[in-house]
Every structure is written in structure tokens, then in C-alpha cells.
PQR file of N, CA, C, O and H, with PARSE charges and radii, in Angstrom:
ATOM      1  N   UNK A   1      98.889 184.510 -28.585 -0.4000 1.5000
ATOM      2  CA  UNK A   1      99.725 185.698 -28.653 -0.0000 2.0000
ATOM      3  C   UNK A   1     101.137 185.344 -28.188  0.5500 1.7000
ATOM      4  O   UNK A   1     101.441 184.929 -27.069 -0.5500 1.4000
ATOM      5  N   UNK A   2     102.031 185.592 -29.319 -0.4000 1.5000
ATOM      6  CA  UNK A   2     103.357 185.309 -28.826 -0.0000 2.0000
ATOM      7  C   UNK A   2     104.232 186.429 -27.657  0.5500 1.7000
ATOM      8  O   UNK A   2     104.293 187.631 -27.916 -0.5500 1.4000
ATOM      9  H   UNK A   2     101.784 185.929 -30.228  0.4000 1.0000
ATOM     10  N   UNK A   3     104.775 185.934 -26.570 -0.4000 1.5000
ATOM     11  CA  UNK A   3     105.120 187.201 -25.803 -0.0000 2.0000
ATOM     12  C   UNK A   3     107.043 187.083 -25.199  0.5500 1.7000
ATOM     13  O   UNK A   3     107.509 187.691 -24.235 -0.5500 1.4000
ATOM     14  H   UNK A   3     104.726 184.957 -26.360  0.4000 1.0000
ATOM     15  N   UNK A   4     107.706 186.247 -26.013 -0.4000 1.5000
ATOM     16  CA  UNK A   4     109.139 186.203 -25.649 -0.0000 2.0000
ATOM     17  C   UNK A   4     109.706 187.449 -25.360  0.5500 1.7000
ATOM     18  O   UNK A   4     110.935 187.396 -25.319 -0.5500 1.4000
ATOM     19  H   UNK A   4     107.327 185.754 -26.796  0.4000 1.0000
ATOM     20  N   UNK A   5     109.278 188.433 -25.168 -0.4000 1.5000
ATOM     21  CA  UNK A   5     110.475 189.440 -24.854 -0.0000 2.0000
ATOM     22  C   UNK A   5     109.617 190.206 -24.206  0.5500 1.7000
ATOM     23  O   UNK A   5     109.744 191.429 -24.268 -0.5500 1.4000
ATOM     24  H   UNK A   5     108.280 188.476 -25.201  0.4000 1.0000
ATOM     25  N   UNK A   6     108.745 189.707 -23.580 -0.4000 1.5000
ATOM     26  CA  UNK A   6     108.409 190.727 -22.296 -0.0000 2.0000
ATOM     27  C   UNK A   6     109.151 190.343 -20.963  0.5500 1.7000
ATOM     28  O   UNK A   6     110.014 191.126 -20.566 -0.5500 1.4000
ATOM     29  H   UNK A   6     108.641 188.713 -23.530  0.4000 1.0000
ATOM     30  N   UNK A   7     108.958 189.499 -20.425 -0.4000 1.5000
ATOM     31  CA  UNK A   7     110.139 189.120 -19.492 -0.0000 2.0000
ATOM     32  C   UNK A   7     111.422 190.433 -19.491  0.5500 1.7000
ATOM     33  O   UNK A   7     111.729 191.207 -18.585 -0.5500 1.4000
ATOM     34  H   UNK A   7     108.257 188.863 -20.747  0.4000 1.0000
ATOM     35  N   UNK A   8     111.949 190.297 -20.822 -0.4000 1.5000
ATOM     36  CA  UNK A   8     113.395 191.051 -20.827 -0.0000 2.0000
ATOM     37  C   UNK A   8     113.258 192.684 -20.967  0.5500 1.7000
ATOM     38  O   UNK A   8     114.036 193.573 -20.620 -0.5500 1.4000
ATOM     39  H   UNK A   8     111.699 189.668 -21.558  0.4000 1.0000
ATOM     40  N   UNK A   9     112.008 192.738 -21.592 -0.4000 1.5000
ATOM     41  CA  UNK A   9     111.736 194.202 -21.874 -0.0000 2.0000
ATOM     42  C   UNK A   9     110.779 194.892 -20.426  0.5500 1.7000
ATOM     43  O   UNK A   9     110.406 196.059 -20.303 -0.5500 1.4000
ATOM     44  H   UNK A   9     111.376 192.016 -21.875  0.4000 1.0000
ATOM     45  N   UNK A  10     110.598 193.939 -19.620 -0.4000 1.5000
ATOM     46  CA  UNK A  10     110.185 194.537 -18.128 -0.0000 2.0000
ATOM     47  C   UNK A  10     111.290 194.525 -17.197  0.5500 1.7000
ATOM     48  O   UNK A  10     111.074 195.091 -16.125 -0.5500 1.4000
ATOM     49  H   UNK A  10     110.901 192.992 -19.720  0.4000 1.0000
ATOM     50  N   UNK A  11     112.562 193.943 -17.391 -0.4000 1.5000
ATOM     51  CA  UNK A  11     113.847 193.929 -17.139 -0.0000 2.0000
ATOM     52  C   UNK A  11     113.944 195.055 -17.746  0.5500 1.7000
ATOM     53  O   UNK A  11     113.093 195.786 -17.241 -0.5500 1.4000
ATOM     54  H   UNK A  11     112.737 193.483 -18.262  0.4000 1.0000
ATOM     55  N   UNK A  12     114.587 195.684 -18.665 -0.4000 1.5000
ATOM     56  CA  UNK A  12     115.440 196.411 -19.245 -0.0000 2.0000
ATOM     57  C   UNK A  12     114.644 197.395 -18.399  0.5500 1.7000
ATOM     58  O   UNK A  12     115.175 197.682 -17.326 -0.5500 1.4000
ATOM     59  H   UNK A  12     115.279 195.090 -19.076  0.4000 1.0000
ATOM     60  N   UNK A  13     113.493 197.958 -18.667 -0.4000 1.5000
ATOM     61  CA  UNK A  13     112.412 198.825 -17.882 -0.0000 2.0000
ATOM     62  C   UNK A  13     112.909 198.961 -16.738  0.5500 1.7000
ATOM     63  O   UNK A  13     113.240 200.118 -16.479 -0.5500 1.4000
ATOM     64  H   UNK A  13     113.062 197.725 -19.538  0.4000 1.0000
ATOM     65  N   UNK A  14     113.138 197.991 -15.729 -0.4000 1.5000
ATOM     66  CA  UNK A  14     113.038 198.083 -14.507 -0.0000 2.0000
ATOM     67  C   UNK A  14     114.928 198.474 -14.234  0.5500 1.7000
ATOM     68  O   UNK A  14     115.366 199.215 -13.354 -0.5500 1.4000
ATOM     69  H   UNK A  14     112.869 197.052 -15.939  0.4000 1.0000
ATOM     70  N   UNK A  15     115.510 197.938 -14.973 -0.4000 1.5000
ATOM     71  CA  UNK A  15     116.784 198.280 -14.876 -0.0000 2.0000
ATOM     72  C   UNK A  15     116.891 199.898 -15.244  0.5500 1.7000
ATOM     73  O   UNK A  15     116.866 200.586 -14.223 -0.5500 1.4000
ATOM     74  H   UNK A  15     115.155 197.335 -15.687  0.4000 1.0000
ATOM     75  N   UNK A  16     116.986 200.527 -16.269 -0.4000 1.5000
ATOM     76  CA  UNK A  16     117.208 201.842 -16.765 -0.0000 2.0000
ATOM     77  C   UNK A  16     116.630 202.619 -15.591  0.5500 1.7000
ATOM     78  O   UNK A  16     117.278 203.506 -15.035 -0.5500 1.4000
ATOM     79  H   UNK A  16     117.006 199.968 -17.098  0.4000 1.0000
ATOM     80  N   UNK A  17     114.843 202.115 -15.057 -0.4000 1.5000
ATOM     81  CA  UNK A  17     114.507 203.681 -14.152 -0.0000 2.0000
ATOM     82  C   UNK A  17     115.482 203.448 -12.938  0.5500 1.7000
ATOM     83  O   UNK A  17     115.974 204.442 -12.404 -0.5500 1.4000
ATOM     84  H   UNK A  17     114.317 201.394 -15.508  0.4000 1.0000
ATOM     85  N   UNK A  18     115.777 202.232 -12.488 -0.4000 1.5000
ATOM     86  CA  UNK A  18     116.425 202.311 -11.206 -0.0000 2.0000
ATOM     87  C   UNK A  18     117.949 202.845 -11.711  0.5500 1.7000
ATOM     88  O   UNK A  18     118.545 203.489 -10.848 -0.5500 1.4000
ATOM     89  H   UNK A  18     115.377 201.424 -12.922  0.4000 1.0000
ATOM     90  N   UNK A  19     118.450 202.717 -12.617 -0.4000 1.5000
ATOM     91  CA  UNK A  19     119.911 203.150 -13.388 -0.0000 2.0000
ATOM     92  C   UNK A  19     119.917 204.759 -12.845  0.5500 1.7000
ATOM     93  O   UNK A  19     120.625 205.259 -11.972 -0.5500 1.4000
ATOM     94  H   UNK A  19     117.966 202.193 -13.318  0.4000 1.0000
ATOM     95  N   UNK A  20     118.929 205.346 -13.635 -0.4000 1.5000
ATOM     96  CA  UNK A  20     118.659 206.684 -14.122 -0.0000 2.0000
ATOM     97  C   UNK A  20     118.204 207.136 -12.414  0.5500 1.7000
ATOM     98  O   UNK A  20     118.612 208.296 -12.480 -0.5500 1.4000
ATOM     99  H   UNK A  20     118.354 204.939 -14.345  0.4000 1.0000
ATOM    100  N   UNK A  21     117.759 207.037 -11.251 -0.4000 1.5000
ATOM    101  CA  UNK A  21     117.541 207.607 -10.116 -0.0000 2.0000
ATOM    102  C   UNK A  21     118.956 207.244  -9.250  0.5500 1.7000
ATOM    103  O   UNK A  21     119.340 208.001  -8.358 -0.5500 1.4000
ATOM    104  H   UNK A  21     117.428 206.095 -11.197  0.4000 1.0000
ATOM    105  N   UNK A  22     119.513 206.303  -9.523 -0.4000 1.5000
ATOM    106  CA  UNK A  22     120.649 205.543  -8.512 -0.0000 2.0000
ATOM    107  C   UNK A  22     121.944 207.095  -9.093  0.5500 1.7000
ATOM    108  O   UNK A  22     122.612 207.879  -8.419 -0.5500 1.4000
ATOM    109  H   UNK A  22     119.201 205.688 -10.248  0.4000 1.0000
ATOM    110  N   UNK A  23     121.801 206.947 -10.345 -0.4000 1.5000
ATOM    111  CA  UNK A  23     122.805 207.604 -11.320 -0.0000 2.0000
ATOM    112  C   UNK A  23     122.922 208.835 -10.551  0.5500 1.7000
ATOM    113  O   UNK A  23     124.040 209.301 -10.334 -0.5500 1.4000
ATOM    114  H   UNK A  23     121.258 206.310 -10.892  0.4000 1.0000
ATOM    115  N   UNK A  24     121.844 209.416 -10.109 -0.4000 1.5000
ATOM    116  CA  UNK A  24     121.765 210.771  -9.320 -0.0000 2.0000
ATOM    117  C   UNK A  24     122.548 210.931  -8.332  0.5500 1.7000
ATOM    118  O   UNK A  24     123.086 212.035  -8.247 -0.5500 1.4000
ATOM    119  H   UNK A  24     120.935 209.037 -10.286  0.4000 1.0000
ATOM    120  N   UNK A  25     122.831 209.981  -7.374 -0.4000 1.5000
ATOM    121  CA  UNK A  25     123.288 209.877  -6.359 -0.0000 2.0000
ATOM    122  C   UNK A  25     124.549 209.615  -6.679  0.5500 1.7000
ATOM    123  O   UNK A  25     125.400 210.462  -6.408 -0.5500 1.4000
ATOM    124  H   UNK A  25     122.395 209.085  -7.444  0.4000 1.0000
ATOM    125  N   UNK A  26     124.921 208.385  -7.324 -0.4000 1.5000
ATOM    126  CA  UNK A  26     126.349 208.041  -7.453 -0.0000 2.0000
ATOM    127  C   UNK A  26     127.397 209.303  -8.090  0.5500 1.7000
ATOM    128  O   UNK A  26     128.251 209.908  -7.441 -0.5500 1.4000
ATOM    129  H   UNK A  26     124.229 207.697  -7.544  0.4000 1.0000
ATOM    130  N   UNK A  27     127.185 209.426  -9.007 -0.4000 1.5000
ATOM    131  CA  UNK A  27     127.681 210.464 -10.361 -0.0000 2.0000
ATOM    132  C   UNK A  27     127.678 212.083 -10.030  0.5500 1.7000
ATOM    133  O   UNK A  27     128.620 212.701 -10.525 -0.5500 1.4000
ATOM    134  H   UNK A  27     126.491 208.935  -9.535  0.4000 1.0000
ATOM    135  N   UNK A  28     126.902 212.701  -9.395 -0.4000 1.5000
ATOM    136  CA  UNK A  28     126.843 213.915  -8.620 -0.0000 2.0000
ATOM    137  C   UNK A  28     128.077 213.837  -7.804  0.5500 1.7000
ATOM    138  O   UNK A  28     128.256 212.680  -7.427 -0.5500 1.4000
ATOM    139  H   UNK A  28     126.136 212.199  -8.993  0.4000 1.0000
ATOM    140  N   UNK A  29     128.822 214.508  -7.473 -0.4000 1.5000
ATOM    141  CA  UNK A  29     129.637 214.910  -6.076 -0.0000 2.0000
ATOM    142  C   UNK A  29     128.923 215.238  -5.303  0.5500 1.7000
ATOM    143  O   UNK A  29     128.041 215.961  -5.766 -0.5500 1.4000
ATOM    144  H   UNK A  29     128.676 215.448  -7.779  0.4000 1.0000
ATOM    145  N   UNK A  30     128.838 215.005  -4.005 -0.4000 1.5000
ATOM    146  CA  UNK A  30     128.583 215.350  -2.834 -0.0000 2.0000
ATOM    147  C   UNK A  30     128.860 216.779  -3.062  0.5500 1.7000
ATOM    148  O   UNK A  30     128.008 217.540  -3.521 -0.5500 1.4000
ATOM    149  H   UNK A  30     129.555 214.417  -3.629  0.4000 1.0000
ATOM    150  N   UNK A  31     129.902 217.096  -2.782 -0.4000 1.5000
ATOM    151  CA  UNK A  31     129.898 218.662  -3.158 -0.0000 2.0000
ATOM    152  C   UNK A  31     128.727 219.469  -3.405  0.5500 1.7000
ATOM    153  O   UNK A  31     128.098 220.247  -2.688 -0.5500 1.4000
ATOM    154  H   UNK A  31     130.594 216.478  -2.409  0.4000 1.0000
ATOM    155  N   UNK A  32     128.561 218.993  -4.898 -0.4000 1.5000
ATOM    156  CA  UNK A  32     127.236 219.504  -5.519 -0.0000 2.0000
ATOM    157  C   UNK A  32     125.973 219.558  -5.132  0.5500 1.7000
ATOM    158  O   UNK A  32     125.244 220.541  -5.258 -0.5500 1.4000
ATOM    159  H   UNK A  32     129.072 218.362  -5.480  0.4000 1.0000
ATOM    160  N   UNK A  33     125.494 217.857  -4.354 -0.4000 1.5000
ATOM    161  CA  UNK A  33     124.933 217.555  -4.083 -0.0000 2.0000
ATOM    162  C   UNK A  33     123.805 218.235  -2.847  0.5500 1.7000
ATOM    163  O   UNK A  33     122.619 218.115  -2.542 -0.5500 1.4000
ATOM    164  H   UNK A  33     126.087 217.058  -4.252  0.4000 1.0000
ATOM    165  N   UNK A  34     125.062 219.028  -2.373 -0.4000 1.5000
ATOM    166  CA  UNK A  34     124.824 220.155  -1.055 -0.0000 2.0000
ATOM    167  C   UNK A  34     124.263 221.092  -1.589  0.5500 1.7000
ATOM    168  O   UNK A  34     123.343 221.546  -0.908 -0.5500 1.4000
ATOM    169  H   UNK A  34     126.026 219.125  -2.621  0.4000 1.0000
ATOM    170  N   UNK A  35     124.454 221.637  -2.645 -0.4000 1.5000
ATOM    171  CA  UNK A  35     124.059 222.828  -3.253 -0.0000 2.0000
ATOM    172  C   UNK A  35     123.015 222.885  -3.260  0.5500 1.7000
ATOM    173  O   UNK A  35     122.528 221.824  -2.871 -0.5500 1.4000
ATOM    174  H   UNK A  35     125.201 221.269  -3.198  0.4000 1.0000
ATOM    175  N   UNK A  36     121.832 224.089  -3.677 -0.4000 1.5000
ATOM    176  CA  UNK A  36     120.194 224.069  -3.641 -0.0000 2.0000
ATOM    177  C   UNK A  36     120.209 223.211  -5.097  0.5500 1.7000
ATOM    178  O   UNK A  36     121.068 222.897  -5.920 -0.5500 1.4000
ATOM    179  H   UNK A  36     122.228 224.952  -3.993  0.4000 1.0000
ATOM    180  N   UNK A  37     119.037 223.054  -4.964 -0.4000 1.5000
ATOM    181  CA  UNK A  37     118.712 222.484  -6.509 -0.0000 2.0000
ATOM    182  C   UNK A  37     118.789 223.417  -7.800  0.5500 1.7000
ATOM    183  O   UNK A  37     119.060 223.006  -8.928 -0.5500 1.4000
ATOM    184  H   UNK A  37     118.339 223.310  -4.296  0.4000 1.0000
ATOM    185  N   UNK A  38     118.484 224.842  -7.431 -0.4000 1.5000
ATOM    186  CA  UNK A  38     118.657 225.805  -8.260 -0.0000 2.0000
ATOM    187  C   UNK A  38     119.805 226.025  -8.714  0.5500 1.7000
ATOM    188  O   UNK A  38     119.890 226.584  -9.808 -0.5500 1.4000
ATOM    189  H   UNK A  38     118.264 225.176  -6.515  0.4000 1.0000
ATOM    190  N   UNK A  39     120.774 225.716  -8.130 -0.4000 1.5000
ATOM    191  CA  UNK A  39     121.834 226.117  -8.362 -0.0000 2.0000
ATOM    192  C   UNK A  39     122.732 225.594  -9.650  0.5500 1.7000
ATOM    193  O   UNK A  39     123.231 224.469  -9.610 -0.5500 1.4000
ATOM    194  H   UNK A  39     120.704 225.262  -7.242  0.4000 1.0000
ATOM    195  N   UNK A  40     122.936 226.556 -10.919 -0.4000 1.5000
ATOM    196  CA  UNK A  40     123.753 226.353 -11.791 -0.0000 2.0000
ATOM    197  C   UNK A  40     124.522 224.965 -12.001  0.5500 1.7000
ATOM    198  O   UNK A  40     124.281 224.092 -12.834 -0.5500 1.4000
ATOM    199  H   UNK A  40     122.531 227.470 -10.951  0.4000 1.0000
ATOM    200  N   UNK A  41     125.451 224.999 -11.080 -0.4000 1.5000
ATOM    201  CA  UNK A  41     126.622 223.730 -10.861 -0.0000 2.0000
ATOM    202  C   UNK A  41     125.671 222.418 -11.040  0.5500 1.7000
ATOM    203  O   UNK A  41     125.806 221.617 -11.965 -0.5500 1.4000
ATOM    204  H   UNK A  41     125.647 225.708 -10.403  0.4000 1.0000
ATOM    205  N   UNK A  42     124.562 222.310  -9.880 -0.4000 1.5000
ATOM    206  CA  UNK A  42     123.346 221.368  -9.521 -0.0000 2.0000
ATOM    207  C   UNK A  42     123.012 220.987 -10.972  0.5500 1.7000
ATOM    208  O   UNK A  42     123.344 219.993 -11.617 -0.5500 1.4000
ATOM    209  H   UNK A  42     124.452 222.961  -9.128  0.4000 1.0000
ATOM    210  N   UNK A  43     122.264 222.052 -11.307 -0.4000 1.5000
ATOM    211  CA  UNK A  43     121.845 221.777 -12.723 -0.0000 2.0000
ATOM    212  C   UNK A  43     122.847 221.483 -13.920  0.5500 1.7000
ATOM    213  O   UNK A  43     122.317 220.763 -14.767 -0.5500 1.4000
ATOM    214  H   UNK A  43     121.995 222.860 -10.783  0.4000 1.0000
ATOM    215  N   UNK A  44     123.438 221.647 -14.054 -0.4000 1.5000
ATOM    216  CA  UNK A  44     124.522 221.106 -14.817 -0.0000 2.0000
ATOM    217  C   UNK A  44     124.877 219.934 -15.032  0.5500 1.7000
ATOM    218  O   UNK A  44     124.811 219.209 -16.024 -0.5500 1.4000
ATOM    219  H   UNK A  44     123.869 222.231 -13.366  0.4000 1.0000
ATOM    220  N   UNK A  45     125.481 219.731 -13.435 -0.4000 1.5000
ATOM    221  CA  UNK A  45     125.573 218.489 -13.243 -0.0000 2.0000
ATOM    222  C   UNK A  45     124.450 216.995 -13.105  0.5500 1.7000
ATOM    223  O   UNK A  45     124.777 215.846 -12.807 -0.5500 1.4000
ATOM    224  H   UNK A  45     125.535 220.320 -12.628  0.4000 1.0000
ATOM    225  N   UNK A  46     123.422 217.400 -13.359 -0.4000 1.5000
ATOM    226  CA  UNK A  46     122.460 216.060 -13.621 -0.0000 2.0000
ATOM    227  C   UNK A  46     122.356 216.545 -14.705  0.5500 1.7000
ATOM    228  O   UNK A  46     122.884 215.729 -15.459 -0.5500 1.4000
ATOM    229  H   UNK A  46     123.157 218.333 -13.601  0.4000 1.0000
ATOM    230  N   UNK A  47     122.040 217.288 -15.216 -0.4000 1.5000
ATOM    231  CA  UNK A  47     121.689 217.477 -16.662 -0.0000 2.0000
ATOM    232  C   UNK A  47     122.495 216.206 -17.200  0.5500 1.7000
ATOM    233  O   UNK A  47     122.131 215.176 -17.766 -0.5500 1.4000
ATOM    234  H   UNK A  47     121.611 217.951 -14.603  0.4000 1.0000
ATOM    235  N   UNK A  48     124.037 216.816 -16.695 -0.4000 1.5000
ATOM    236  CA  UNK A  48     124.786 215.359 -17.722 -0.0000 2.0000
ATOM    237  C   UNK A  48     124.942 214.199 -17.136  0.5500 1.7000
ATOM    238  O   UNK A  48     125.832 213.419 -17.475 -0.5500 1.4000
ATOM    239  H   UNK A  48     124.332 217.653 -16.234  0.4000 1.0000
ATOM    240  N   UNK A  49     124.268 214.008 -16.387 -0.4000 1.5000
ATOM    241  CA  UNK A  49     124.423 212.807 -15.922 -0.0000 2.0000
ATOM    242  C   UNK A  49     123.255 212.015 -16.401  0.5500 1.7000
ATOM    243  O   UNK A  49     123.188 210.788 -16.463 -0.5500 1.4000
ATOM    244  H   UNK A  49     123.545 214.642 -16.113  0.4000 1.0000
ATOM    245  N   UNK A  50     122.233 212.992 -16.771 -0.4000 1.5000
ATOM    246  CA  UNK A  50     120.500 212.266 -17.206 -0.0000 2.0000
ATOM    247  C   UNK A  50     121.651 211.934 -18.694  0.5500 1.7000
ATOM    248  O   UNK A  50     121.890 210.799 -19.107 -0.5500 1.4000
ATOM    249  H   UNK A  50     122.288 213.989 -16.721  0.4000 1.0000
ATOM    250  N   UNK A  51     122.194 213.148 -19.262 -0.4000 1.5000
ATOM    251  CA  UNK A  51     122.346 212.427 -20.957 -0.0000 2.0000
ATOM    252  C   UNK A  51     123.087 211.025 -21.509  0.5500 1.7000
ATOM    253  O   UNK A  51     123.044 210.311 -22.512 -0.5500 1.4000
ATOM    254  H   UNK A  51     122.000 214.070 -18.926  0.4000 1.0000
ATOM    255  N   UNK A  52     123.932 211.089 -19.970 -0.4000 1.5000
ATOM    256  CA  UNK A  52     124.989 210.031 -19.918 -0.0000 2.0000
ATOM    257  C   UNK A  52     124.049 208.535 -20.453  0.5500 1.7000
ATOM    258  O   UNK A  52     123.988 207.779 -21.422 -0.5500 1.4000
ATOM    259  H   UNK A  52     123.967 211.669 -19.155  0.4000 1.0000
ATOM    260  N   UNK A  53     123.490 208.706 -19.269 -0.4000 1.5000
ATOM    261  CA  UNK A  53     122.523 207.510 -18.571 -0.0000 2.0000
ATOM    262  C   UNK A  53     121.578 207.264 -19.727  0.5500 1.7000
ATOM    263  O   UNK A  53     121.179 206.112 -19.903 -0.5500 1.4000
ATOM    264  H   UNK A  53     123.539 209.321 -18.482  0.4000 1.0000
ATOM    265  N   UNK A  54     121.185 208.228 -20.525 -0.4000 1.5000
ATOM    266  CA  UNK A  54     120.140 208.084 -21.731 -0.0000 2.0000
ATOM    267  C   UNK A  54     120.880 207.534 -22.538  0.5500 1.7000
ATOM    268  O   UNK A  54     120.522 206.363 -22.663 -0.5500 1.4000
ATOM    269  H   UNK A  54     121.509 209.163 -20.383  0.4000 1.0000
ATOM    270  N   UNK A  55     122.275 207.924 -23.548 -0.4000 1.5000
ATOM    271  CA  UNK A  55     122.702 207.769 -24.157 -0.0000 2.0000
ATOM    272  C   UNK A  55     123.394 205.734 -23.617  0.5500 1.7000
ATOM    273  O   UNK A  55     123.220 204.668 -24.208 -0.5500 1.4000
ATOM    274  H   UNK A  55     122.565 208.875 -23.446  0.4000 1.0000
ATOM    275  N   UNK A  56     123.927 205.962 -22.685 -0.4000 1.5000
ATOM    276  CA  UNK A  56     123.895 204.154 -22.755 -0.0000 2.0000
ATOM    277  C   UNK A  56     122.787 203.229 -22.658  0.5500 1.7000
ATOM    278  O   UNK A  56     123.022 202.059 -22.961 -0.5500 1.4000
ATOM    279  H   UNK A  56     124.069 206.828 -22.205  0.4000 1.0000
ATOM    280  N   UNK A  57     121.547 203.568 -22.267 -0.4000 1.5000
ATOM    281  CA  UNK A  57     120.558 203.321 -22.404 -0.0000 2.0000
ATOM    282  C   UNK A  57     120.004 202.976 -23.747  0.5500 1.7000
ATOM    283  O   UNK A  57     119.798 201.845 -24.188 -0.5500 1.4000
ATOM    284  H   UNK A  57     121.356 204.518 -22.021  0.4000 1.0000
ATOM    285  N   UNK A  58     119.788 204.159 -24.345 -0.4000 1.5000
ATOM    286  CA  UNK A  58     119.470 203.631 -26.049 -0.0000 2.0000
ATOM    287  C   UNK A  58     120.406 202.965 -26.530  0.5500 1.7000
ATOM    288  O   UNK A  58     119.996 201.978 -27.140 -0.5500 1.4000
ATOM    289  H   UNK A  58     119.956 205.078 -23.987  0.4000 1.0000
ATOM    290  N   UNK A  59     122.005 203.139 -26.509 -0.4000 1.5000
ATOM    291  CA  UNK A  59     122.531 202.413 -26.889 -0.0000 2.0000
ATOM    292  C   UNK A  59     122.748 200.971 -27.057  0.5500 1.7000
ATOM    293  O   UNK A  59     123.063 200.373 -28.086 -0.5500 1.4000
ATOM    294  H   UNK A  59     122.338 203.941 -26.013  0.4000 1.0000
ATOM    295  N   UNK A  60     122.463 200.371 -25.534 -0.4000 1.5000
ATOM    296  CA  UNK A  60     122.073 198.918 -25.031 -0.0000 2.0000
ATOM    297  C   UNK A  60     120.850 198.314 -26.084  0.5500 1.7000
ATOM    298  O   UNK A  60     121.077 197.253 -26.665 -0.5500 1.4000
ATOM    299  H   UNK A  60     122.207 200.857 -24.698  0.4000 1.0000
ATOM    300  N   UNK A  61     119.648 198.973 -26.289 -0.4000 1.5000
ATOM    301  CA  UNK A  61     118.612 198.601 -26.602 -0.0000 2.0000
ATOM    302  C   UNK A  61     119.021 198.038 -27.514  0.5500 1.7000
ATOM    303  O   UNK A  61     119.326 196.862 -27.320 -0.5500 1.4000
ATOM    304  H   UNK A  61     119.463 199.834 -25.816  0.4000 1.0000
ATOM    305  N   UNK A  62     119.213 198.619 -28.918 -0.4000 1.5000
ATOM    306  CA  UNK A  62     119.503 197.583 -29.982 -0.0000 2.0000
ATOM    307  C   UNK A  62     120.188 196.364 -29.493  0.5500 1.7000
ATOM    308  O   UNK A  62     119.425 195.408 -29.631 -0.5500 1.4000
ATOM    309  H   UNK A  62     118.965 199.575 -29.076  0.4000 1.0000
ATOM    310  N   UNK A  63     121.173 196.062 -29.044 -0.4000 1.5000
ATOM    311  CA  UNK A  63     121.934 194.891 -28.625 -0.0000 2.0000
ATOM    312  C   UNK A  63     121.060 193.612 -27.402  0.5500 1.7000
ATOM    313  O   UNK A  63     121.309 192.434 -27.143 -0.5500 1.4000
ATOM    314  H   UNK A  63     121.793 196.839 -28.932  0.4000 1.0000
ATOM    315  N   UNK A  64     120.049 194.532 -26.933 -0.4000 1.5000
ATOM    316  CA  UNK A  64     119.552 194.298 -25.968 -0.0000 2.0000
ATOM    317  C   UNK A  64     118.116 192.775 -27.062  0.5500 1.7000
ATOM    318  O   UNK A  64     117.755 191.659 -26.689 -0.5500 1.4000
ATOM    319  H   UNK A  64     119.847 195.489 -27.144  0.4000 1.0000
ATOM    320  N   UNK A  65     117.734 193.633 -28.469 -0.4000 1.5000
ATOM    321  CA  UNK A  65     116.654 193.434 -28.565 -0.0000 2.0000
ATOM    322  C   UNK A  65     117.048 193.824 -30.191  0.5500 1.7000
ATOM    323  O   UNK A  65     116.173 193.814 -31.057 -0.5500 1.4000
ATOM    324  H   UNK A  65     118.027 194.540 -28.772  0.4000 1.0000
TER
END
């Protein structure tokens, strides 16, 4: 069984979930960050920060692989 791109594809894996939880923290304002989780602004603001993070994500892949 040929397996060259698992190595890179348990990389890419391991890169994106830690991307996508780190992303939370960095990319949020503090500001916001204070806010309840319910809160409008809160939600908003990861919302776009998950699409950000998705969207360079898939994007990478092709190039990636």
C-alpha cells in the first residue's frame, strides 16, 4: 500500500485544528472577548473568524496536495 502523503495530510490536519482554535483567541478583540458568549458582537465575531480560517484552509489544500 502506497502511503506518501499521509505524513503531510496528518500535518495539514494537525495544523488547521490548532489554526482554527488559536484563531479564536488571536483574531477576537479582547473587547469582545469579555462579552458573554451570547452576545451578538461575540457571535459575529467568530462567526468570521471560523469563515476566514475555513476559507484559507481550503484554499491551501489544493496547493498543499
Amino acid at each position: 500500500m502506497d502511503r506518501p502523503q499521509e505524513p503531510r495530510t496528518l500535518l495539514y490536519d494537525l495544523t488547521f485544528s490548532t489554526t482554527f482554535v488559536v484563531s479564536l483567541y488571536i483574531f477576537v478583540p479582547p473587547s469582545v472577548r469579555n462579552l458573554p458568549r451570547d452576545d451578538a458582537r461575540h457571535i459575529q465575531w467568530r462567526g468570521s473568524v471560523v469563515l476566514v480560517v475555513m476559507f484559507v484552509s481550503v484554499g491551501v489544500y489544493p496547493w498543499l496536495f
